[in-house]
C-alpha positions in Angstrom: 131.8 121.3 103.4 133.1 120.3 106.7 133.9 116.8 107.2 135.0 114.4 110.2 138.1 113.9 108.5 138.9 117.0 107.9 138.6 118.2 111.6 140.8 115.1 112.1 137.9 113.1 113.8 138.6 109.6 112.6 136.4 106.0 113.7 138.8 103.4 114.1 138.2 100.5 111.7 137.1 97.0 113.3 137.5 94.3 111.1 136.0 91.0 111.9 138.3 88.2 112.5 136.7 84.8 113.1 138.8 81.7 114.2 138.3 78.7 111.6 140.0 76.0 113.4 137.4 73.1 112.7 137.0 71.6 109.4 133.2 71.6 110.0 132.9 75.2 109.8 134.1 75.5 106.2 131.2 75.7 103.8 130.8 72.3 101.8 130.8 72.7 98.5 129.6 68.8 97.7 126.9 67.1 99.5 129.2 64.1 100.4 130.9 66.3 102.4 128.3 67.3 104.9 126.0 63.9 105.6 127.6 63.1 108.5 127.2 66.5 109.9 124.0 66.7 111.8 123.6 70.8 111.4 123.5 71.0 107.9 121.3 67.6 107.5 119.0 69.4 109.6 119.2 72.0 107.2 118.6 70.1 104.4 115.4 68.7 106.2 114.0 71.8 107.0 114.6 72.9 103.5 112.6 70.1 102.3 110.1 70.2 104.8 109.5 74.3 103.6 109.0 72.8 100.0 106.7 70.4 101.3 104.4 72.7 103.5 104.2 75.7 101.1 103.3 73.3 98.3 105.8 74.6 96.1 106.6 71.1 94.2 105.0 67.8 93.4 106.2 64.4 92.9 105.1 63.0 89.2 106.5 61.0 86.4 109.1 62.6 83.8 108.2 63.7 80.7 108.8 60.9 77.7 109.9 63.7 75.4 111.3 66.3 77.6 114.9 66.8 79.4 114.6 66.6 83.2 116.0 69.8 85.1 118.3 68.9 87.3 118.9 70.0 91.0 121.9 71.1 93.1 122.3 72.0 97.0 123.7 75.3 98.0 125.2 75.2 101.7 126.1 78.8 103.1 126.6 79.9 107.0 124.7 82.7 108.1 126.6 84.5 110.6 126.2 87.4 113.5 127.4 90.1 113.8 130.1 88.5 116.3 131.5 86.7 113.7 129.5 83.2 115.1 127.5 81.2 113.1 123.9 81.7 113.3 122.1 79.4 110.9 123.2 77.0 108.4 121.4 77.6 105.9 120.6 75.5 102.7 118.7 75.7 99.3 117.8 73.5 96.5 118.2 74.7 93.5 116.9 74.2 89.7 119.7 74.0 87.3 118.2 76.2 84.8 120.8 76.8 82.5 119.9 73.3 81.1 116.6 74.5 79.6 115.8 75.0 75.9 113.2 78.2 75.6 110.5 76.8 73.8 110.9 73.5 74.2 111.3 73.1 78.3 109.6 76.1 79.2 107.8 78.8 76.8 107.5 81.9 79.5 108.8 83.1 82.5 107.5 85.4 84.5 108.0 87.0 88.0 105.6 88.9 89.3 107.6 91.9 91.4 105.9 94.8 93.0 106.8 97.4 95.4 104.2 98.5 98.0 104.4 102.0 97.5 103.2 101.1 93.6 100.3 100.0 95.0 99.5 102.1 96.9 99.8 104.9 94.3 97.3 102.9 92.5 95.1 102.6 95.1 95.1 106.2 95.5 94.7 107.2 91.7 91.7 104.9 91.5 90.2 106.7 94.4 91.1 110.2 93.2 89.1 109.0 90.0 86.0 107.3 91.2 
């Protein structure tokens, strides 16, 4: 088999150096950290705002005989392929690893499909009247 490297064609590596001078570009690992920076407040708002429009939660009283699940943020830049920063990006997440199987939750279940699987299905329905 005849390769690049063996014909001594070689890509020179480029490795991605990005300059970190600032303090504010390090990712915050505690939400003290970042209030007074307006980019990942924003973040944080826009996360909530997505929860909010796609009616993925609701506000109501705790359970008298149940644990609450706690919550934690997640602060992570999303960067180009420059090396720049292109989003802050946030997420709220469930602490999970507090729950009791059958007692906080009794199933779990998430619903993954490809579309090729349904199109296959598709097609073996038709194929079979």
């Amino acid at each position: 088999m005849l390769t690049r490297s063996k014909h001594d064609i070689f890509k020179p590596k480029t490795l991605m150096t990005t300059c970190l001078s600032s303090t504010s570009l390090l990712e915050p690992h505690f939400v003290f950290e970042l209030l007074s920076i307006l980019e990942w407040c924003v973040a944080m708002v826009l996360e909530f705002q997505a929860f909010c429009s796609n009616n993925t939660w609701s506000l109501v009283p705790p359970p008298l005989n149940n644990q609450v699940v706690g919550c934690k943020w997640v602060f992570q830049f999303k960067h180009n392929s420059d090396g720049s920063v292109n989003k802050y990006k946030t997420r709220l997440v469930a602490k999970g690893f507090y729950q009791v199987l059958g007692f906080d939750f009794h199933d779990t279940y998430s619903p993954v499909i490809k579309p090729t699987t349904i199109w296959v299905v598709l097609a073996l329905t038709i194929s079979n009247h």
